[in-house]
KOLMARVEX-201345 format. One record per residue (C-alpha): residue number from 1; residue in three letters; x, y, z. Coordinates in steps of 0.001 Angstrom, whole numbers, plus 524288, in hexadecimal, padded with zeros to 5 digits. Example, Ala and Ser with C-alpha at 12.3 -4.5 7.8 and 13.67 -1.06 7.14 Angstrom:
! KOLMARVEX-201345
+------+------+-------+-------+-------+
: resi : resn :     u :     v :     w :
+------+------+-------+-------+-------+
:    1 :  ALA : 8300C : 7EE6C : 81E78 :
:    2 :  SER : 83566 : 7FBDC : 81BE4 :
+------+------+-------+-------+-------+
***
This chain:
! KOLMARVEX-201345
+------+------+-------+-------+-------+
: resi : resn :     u :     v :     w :
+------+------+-------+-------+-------+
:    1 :  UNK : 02F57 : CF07C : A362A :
:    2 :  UNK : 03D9D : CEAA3 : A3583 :
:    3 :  UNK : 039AE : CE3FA : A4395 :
:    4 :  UNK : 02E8A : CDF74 : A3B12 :
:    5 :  UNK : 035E2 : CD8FB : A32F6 :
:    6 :  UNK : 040FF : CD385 : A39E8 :
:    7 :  UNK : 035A9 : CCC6D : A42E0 :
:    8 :  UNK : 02FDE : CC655 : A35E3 :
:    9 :  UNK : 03D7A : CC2D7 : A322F :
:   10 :  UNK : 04084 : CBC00 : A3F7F :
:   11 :  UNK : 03432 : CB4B6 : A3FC9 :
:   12 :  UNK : 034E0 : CAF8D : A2FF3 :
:   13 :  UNK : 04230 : CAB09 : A34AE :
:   14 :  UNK : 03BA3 : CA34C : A404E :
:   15 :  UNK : 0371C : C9874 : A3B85 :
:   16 :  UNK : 044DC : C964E : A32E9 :
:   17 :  UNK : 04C77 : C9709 : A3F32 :
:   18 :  UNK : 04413 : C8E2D : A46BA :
:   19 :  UNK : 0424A : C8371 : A3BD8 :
:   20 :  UNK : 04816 : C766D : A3D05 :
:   21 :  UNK : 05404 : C73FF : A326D :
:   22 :  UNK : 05112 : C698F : A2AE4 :
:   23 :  UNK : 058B1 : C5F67 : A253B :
:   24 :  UNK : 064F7 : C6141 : A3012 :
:   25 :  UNK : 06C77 : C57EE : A3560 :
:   26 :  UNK : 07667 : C546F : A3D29 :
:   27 :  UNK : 08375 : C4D11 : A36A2 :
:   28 :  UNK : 08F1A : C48B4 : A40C7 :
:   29 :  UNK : 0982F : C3D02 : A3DF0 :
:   30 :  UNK : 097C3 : C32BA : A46B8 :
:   31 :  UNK : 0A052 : C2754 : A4CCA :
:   32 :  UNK : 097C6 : C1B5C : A4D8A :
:   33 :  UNK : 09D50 : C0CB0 : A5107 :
:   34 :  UNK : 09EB0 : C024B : A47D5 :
:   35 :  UNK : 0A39A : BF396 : A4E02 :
:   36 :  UNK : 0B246 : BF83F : A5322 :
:   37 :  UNK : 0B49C : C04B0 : A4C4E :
:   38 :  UNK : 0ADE4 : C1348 : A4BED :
:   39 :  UNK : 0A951 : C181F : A3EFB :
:   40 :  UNK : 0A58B : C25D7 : A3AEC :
:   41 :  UNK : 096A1 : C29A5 : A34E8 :
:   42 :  UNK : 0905A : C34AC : A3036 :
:   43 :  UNK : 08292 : C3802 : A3859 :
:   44 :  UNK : 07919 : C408C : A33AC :
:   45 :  UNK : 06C2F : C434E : A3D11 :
:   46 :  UNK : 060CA : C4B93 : A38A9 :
:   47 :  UNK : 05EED : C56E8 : A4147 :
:   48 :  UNK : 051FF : C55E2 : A4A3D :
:   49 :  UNK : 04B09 : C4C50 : A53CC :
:   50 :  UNK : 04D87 : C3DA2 : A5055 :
:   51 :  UNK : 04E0C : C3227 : A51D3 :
:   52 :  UNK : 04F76 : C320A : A40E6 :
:   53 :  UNK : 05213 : C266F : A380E :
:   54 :  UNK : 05FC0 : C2338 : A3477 :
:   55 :  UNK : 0682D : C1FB0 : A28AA :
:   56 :  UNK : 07743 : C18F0 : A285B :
:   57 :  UNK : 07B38 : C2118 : A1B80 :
:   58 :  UNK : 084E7 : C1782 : A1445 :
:   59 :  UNK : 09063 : C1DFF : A0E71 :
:   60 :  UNK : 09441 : C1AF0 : 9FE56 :
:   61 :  UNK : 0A329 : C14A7 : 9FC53 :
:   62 :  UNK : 0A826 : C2374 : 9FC16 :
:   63 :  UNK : 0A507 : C2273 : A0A22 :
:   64 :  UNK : 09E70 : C2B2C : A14F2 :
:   65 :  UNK : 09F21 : C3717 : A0B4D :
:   66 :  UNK : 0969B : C450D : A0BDB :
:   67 :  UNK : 08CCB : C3EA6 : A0345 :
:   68 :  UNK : 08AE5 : C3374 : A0AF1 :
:   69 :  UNK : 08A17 : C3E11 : A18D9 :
:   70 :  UNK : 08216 : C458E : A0E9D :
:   71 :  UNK : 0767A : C3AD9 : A0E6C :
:   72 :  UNK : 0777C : C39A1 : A1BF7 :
:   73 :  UNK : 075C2 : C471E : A1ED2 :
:   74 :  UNK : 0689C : C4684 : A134A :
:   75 :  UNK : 063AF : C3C28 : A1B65 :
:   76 :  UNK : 06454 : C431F : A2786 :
:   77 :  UNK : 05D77 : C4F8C : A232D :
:   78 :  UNK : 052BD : C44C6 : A1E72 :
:   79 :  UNK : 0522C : C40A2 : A2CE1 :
:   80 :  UNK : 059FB : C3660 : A2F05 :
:   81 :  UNK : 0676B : C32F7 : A3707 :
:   82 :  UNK : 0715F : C3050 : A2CFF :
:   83 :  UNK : 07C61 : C2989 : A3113 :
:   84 :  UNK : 08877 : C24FD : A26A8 :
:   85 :  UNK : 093CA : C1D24 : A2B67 :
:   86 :  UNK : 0A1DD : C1F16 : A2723 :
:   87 :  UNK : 0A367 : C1123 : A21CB :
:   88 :  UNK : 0B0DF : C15C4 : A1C1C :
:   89 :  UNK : 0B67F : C1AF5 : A2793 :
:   90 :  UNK : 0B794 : C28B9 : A23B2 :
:   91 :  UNK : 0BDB0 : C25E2 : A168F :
:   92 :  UNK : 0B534 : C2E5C : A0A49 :
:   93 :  UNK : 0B779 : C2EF8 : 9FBA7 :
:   94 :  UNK : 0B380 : C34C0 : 9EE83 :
:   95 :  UNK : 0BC63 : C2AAB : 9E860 :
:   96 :  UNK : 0B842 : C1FA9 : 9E225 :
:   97 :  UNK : 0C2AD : C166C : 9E1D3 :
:   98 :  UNK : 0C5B4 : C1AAE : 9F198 :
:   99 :  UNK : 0B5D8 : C18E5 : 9F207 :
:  100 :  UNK : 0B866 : C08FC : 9ED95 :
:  101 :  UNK : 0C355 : C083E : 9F752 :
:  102 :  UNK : 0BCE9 : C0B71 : A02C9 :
:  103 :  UNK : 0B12D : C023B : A00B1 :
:  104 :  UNK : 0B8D1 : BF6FD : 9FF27 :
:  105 :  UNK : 0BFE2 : BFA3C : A0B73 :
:  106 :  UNK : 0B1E8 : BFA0D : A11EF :
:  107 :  UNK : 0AFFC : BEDC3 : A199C :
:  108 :  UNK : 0A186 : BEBCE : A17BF :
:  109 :  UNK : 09F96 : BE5A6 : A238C :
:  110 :  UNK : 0A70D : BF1CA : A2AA6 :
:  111 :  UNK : 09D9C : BF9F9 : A221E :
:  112 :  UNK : 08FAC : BF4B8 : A27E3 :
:  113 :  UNK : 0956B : BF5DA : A35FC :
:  114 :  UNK : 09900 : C01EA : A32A2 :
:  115 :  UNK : 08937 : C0599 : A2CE3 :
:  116 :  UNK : 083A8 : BFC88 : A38E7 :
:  117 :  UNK : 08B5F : C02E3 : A40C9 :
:  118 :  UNK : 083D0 : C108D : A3BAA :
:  119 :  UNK : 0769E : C0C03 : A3E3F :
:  120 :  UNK : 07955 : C06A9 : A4B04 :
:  121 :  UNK : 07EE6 : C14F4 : A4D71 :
:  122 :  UNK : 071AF : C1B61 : A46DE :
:  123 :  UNK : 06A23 : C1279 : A4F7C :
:  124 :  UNK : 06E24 : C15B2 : A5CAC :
:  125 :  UNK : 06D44 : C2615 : A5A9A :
:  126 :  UNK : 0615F : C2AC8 : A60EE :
:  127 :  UNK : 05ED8 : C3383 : A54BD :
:  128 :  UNK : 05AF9 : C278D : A4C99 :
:  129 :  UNK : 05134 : C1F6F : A4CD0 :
:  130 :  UNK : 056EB : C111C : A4C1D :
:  131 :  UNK : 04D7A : C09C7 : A45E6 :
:  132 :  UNK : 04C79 : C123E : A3991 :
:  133 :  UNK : 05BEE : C1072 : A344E :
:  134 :  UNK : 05DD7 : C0F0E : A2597 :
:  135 :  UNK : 06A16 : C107B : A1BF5 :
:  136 :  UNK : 06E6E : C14C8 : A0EF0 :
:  137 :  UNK : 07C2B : C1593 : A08CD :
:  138 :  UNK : 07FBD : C171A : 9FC4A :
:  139 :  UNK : 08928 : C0F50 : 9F23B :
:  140 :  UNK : 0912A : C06B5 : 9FB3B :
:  141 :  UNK : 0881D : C0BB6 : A05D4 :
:  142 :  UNK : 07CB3 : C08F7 : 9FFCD :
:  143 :  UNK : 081A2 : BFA0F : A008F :
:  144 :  UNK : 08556 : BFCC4 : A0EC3 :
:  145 :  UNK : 0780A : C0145 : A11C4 :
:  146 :  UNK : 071AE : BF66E : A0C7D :
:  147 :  UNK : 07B23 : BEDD5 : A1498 :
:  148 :  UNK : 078EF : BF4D1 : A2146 :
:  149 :  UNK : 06885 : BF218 : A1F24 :
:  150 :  UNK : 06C70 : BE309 : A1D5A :
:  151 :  UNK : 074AB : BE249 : A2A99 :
:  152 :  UNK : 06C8E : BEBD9 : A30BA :
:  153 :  UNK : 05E4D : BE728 : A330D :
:  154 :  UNK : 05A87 : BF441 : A3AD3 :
:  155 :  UNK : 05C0A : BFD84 : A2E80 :
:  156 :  UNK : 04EF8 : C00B5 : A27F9 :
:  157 :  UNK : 05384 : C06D0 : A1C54 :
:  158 :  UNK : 05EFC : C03F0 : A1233 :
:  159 :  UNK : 0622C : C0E7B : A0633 :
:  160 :  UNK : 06A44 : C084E : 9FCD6 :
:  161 :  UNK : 07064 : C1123 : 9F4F8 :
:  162 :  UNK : 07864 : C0AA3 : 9E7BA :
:  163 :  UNK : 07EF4 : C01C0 : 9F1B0 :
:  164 :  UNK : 08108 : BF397 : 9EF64 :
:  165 :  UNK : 075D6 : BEB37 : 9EF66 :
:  166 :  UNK : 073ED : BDC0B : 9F3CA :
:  167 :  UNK : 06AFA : BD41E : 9EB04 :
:  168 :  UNK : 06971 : BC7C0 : 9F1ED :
:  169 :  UNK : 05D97 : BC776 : 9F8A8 :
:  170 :  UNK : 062A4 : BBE27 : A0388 :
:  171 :  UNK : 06CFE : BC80A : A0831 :
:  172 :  UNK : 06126 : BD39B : A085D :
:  173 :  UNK : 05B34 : BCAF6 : A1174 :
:  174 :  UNK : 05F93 : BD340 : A1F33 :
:  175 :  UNK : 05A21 : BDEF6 : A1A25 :
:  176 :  UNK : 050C9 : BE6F6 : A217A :
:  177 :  UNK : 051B0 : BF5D2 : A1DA2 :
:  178 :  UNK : 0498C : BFAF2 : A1211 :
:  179 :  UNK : 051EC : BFD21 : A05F1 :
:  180 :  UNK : 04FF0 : C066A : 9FD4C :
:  181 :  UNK : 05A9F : C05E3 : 9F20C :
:  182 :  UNK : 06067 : C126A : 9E97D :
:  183 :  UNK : 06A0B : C0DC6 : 9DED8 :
:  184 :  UNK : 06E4E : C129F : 9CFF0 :
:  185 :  UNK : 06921 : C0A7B : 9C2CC :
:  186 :  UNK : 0782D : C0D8F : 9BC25 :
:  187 :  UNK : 07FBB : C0A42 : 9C99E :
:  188 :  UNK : 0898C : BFF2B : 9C40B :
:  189 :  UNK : 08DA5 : BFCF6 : 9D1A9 :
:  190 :  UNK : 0811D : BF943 : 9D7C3 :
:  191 :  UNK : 079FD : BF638 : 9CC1E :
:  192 :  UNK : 06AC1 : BF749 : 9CA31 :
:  193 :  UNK : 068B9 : BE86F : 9C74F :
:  194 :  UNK : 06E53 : BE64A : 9D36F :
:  195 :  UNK : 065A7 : BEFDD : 9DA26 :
:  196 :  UNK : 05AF7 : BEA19 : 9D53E :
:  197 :  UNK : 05F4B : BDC5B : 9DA73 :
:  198 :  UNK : 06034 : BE10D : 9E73B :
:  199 :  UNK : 0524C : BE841 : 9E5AF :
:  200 :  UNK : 04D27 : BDA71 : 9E27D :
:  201 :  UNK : 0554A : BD3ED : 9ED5E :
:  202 :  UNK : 0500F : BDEEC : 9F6B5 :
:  203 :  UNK : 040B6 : BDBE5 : 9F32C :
:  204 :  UNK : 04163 : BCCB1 : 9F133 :
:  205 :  UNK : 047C9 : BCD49 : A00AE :
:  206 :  UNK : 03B4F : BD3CC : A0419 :
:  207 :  UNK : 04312 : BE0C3 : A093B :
:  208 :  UNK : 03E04 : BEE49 : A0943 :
:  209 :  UNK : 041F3 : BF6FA : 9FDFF :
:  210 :  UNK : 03DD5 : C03F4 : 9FEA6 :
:  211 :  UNK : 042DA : C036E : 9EE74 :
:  212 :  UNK : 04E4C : C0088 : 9E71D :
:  213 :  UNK : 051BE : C0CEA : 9E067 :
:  214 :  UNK : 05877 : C0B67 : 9D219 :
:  215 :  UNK : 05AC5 : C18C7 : 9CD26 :
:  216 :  UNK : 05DBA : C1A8D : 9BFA6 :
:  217 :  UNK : 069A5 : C2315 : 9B937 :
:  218 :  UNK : 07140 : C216C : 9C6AD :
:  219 :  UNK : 07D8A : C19C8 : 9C9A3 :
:  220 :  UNK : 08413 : C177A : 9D4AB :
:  221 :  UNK : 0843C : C20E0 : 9DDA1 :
:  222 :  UNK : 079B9 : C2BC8 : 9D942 :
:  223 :  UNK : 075E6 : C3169 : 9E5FC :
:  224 :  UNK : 0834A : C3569 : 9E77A :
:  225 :  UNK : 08461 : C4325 : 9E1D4 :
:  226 :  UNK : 0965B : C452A : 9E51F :
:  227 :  UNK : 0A1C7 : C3D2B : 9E44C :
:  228 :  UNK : 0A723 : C444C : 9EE2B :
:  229 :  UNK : 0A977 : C52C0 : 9E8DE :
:  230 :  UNK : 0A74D : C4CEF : 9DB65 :
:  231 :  UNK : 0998C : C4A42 : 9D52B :
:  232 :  UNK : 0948F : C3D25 : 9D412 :
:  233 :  UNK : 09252 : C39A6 : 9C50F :
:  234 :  UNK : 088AE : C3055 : 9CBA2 :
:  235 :  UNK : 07FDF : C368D : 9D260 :
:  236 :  UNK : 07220 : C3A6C : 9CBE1 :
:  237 :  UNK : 06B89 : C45F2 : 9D4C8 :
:  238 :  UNK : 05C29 : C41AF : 9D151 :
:  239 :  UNK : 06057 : C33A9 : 9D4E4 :
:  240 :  UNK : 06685 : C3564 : 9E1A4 :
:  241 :  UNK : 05B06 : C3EF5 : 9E578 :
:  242 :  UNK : 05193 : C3532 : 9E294 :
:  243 :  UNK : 059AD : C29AA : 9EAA3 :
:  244 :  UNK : 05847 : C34CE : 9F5B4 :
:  245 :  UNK : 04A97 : C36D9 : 9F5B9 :
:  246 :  UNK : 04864 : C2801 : 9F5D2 :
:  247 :  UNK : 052B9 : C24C4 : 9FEE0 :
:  248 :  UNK : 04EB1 : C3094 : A0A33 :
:  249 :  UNK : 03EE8 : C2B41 : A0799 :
:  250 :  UNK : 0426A : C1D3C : A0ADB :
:  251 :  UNK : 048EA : C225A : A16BB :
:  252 :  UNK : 03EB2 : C293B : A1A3E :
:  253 :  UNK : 034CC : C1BC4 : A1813 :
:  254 :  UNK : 03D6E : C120F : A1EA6 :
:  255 :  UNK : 04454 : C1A9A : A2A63 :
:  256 :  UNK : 03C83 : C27E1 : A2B49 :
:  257 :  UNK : 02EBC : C23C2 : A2E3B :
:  258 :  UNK : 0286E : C1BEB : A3885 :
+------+------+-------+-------+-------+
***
């Protein structure tokens, strides 16, 4: 009888041992090129048989931060190669006033080499699948991604998280990704009439926008839920889960399927 038993035992655990894990993958840091110099980046690659979509994951002003490594990692498990370049050169804060330092020591030119530089990386890795490359950053890299999807015509989908936005139709003109845009009603920074100027900029240019999202009783930065070990006063939980689910299904319209 207890032979009985520890054969039931073995074979209930079967099919637990033998199942797939889901949602792994694979995180390294990376050295990738960028004009003269070599710049660090934080690569995340969902476990199993590719070649998968990919995503340049655009770091906030705090820099490349666990949040930021964080996203990239939820993007992975979703199934795509996540890949977030150290645009500050290994330099990370919680502080605020350090925070406004750093990004005005950010040559913006050096900064879109820099997030070129990370798709050109994405495109020649045999786990991805080159011609379905998208970003998304958020705050200052929210602007950034929007910038890279302007000088880069071979990106099919731009997430522009409460970045800064360009309203004049003329300079929307080289834009070729779909857009889809997530931003706060009370953010004084970027604010929501200006949001809606570059919706209308966006639609009279005849570009694809998957939507320009307006949510209300958020600010600037709501998907972020830390300042570091600190809680963000900003961040509103149903919010940011609803920017999720809308930002992982337009992923999965414009760089998942066929």
């Amino acid at each position: 009888m207890r032979n009985l038993q520890r054969f039931c035992s073995a074979v209930l655990l079967l099919p637990l041992l033998a199942a797939p894990a889901l949602g792994q993958v694979v995180t390294k840091d990376i050295v990738l090129k960028s004009g003269d110099e070599e710049i660090k980046g934080f690569l995340a690659i969902p476990e199993g048989k590719g070649p998968f979509p990919a995503v340049v994951v655009i770091q906030e002003w705090w820099g490349l931060n666990d949040w930021i490594k964080d996203n990239a990692k939820r993007l992975a498990v979703k199934g795509y190669v996540a890949l977030a370049p150290d645009l500050y050169r290994g330099k990370v804060t919680d502080d605020m006033k350090v925070a406004a330092q750093l990004v005005k020591g950010l040559p913006p030119d050096r900064a879109l080499r820099d997030l070129q530089s990370a798709v050109a990386y994405l495109a020649h890795m045999k786990e991805v699948r080159k011609d379905r490359i998208g970003s998304i950053g958020w705050c200052m890299g929210g602007g950034y991604s929007l910038q890279l999807a302007l000088a880069n015509h071979t990106l099919k989908a731009c997430v522009v998280c409460y970045g800064r936005v360009i309203t004049d139709q003329d300079k929307l003109k080289p834009l070729a990704a779909r857009v889809l845009g997530i931003f706060g009603e009370e953010d004084k920074g970027i604010p929501a009439k200006s949001v809606r100027e570059f919706e209308k900029a966006l639609k009279d240019g005849k570009h694809k926008v998957e939507r320009i999202h307006i949510f209300a009783e958020a600010g600037h930065g709501f998907m972020r839920p830390t300042n570091g070990a600190s809680k963000n006063p900003a961040y509103r939980e149903n919010q940011a889960n609803q920017a999720w689910v809308e930002i992982e299904e337009f992923f999965a319209k414009t760089l998942a399927r066929k």
